[in-house]
C-alpha positions in Angstrom: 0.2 23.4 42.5 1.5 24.7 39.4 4.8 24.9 37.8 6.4 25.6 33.7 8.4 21.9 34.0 10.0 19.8 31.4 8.6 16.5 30.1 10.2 13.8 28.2 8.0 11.7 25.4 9.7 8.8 23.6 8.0 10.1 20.4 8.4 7.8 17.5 11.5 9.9 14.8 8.9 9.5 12.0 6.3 12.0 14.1 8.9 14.8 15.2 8.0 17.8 13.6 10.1 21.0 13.7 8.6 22.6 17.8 5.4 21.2 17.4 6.0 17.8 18.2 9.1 17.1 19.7 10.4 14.4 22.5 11.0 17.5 25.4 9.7 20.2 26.0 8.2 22.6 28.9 5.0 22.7 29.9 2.9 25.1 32.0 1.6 22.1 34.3 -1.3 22.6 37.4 -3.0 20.5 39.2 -6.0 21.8 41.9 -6.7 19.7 44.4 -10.4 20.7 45.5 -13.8 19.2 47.1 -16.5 18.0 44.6 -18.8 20.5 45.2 -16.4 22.7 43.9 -15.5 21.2 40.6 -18.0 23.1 38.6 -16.9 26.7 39.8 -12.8 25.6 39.1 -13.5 24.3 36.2 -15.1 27.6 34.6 -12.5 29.6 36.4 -10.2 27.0 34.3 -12.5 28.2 31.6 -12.4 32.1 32.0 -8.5 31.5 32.0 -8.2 29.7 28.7 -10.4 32.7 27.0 -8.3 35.4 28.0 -5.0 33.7 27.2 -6.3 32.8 23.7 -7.9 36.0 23.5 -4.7 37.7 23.4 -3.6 36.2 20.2 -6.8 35.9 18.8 -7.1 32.6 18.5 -10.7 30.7 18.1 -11.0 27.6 19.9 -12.5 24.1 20.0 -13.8 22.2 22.5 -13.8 17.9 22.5 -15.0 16.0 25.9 -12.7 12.9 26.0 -14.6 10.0 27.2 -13.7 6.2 29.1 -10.5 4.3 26.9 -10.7 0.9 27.2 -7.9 0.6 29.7 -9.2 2.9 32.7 -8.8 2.7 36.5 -11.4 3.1 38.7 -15.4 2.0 38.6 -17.8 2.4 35.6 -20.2 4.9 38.2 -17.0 7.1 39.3 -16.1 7.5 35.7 -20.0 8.4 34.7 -20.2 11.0 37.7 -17.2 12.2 36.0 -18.0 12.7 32.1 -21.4 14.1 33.7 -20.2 16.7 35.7 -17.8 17.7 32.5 -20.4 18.1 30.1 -22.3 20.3 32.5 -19.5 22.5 32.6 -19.4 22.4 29.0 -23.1 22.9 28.2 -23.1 25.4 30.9 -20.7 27.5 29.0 -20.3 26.5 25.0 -23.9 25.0 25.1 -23.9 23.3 21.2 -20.6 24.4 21.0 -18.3 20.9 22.0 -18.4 17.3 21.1 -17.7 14.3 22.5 -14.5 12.3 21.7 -15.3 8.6 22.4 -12.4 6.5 24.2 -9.7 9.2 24.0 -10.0 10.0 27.6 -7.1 9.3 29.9 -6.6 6.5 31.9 -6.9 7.8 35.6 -10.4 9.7 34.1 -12.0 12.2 31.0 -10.8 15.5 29.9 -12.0 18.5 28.2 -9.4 18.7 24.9 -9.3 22.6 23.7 -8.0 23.0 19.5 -6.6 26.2 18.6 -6.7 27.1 14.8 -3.7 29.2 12.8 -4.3 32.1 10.4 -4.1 28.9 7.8 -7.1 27.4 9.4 -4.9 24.7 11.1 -5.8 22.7 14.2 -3.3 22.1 17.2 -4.4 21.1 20.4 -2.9 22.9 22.8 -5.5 23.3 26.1 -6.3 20.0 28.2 -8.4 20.0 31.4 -8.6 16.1 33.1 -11.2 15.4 35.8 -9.2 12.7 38.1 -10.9 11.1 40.5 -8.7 7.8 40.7 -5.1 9.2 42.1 -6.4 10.7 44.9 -7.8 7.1 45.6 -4.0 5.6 44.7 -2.3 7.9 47.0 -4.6 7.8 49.6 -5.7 11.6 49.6 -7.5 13.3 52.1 -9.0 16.5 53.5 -10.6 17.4 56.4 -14.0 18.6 56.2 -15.7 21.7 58.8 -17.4 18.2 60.6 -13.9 16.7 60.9 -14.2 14.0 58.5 -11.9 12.6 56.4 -12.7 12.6 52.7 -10.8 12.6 49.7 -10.3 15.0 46.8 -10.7 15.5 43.1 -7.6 16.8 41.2 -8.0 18.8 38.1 -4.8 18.6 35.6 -4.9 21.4 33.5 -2.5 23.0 30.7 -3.7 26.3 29.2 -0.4 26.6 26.8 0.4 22.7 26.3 4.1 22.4 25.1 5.6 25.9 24.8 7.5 25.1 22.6 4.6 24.2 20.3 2.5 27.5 22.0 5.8 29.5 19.9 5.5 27.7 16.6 2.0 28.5 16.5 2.5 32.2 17.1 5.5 32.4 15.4 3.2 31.0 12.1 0.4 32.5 13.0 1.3 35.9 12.5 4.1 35.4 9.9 6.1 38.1 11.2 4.0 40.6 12.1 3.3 40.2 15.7 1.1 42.3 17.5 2.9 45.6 19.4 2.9 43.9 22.9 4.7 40.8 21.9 6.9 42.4 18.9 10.8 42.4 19.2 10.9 45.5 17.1 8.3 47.7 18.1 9.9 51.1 16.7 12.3 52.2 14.2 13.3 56.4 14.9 14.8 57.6 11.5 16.6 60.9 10.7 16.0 62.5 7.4 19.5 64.2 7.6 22.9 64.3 10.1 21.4 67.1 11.7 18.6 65.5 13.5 21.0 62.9 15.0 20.3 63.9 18.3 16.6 64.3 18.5 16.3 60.8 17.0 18.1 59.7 19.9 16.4 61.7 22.3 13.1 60.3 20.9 14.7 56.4 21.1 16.0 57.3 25.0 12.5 58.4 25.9 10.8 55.3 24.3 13.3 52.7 25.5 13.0 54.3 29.3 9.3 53.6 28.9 9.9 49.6 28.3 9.3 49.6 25.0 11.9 48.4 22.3 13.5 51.2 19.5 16.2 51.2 17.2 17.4 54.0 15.3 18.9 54.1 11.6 21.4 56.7 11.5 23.0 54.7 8.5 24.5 56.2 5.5 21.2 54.7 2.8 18.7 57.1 1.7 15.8 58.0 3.8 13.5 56.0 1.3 16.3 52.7 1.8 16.1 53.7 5.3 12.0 53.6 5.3 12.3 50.4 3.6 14.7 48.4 5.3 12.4 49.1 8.2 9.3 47.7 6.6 11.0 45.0 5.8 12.1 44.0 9.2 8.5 44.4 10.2 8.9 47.3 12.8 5.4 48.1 13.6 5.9 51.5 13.7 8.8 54.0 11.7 8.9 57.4 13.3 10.6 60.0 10.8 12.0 63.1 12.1 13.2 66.4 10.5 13.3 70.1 11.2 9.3 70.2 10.9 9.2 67.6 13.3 11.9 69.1 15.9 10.4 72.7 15.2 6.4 71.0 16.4 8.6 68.3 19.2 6.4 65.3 17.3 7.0 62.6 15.0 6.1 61.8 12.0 4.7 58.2 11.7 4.0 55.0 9.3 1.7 52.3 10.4 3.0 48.7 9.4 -0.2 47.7 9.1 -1.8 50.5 7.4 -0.6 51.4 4.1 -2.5 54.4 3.6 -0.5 55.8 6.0 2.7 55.0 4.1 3.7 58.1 2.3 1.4 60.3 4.3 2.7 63.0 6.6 0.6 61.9 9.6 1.8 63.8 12.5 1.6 63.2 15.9 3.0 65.7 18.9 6.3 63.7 20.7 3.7 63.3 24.1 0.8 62.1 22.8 3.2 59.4 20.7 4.6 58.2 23.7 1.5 57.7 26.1 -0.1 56.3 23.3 2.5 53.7 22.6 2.8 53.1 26.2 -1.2 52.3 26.4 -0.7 49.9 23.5 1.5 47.6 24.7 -0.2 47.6 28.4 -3.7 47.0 26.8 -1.9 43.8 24.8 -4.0 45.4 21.8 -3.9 42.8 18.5 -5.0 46.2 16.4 -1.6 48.0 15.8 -2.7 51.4 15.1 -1.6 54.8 16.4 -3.1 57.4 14.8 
């Protein structure tokens, strides 16, 4: 079961700290209910996940097993069999790569704690996975098995994002304005030289916005070099600048946010080739913003 759901933490005033630590916020909540001989496979799927969302932004990772607190439910064995069968799945797939986290597990059983780090090198933990094997004893769980008996499940709590709300302040810092083409409210700026090429700019912006992707276009009174600069200030991640070359060829001539060789450059691309390539950039969630 799975849901994005809001939780409420009495956080003491002193700790709140702009979105990353605040007393509600949503969370992208699951908890598997499954048999335990299959813990070890859900637990890398759980695993697999977490790489590709972090992969996305390009985050590295750290892994922490969280062992027995001091106030726990449940046995001494059921809590062994549990840290065991976690640091198999760890060893299994970050071998050397984890630590162990003494008496910081929760209460109903140990959990795998995953730190992302910031383009400042700064840790937040985001990612928890908790191996419980004591509410399904409190609730009185069951399954029924292909003989027909009853037995009781495991339930794995897991949070790939954490607090969303914390997820966007990391991003947000994390790329300090320059966000990657997929996730980048301003994705291209189409900029007339002159009056005259009006209506191919806006032929060029209806194309790109039919295709999903956000443009604006600056048909503004500033120079073309204001024009050019304004944009780069705004941190569109790509300016397309078109004149009577660039109507004459149907392309577009374009600047690279992050490339500043490019800026200054004539570095023309036919209209088509723009557009699928565009297209393929934001469907490939690419972190590299480059074009041409």
């Amino acid at each position: 079961m799975a849901e994005f759901g809001i939780i409420h933490r009495n956080e003491a005033s002193g700790a709140l700290t702009g979105l990353t630590r605040v007393r509600r916020f949503v969370q992208d909540d699951t908890h598997v209910f499954c048999m335990p001989s299959q813990i070890e496979g859900e637990i890398n799927a759980l695993f697999d996940f977490m790489q590709h969302i972090y992969g996305l932004f390009g985050f590295e990772f750290h892994l922490e097993l969280s062992t027995r607190p001091d106030n726990y439910l449940g046995t001494v064995e059921t809590w062994d069999t549990a840290e065991e069968q976690l640091k198999q799945a760890l060893e299994k797939q970050y071998p050397g790569k984890w630590e162990i986290n003494p008496g910081d597990g929760a209460f109903y059983g140990p959990k795998i704690d995953i730190t992302i780090r910031d383009a400042l090198r700064r840790s937040f933990q985001c990612a928890t996975i908790q191996l419980d094997f004591q509410l399904p004893e409190r609730f009185n769980l069951k399954y029924r098995s292909a003989d027909e008996a009853a037995n009781r499940p495991v339930i794995i709590h897991r949070a790939i994002l954490g607090s969303l709300e914390r997820f966007i302040a990391i991003i947000t810092e994390h790329f300090a304005g320059k966000w990657p083409f997929w996730l980048s409210p301003r994705q291209v700026l189409v900029i007339p030289v002159a009056a005259p090429y009006k209506a191919y700019a806006a032929e060029i912006t209806d194309r790109l916005t039919s295709l999903g992707l956000h443009a604006d276009v600056d048909n503004g009174e500033n120079t073309l070099p204001k024009k050019i600069r304004n944009g780069e200030i705004a941190q569109y991640n790509f300016i397309l600048v078109v004149g009577q070359e660039e109507l004459d060829a149907k392309a577009v001539n374009v600047r690279n946010r992050d490339d500043v060789g490019s800026k200054g450059k004539d570095e023309m691309v036919p209209l088509e080739e723009a557009l699928s390539k565009l297209v393929s950039l934001k469907k490939t969630r690419s972190l590299e913003n480059k074009l041409v």
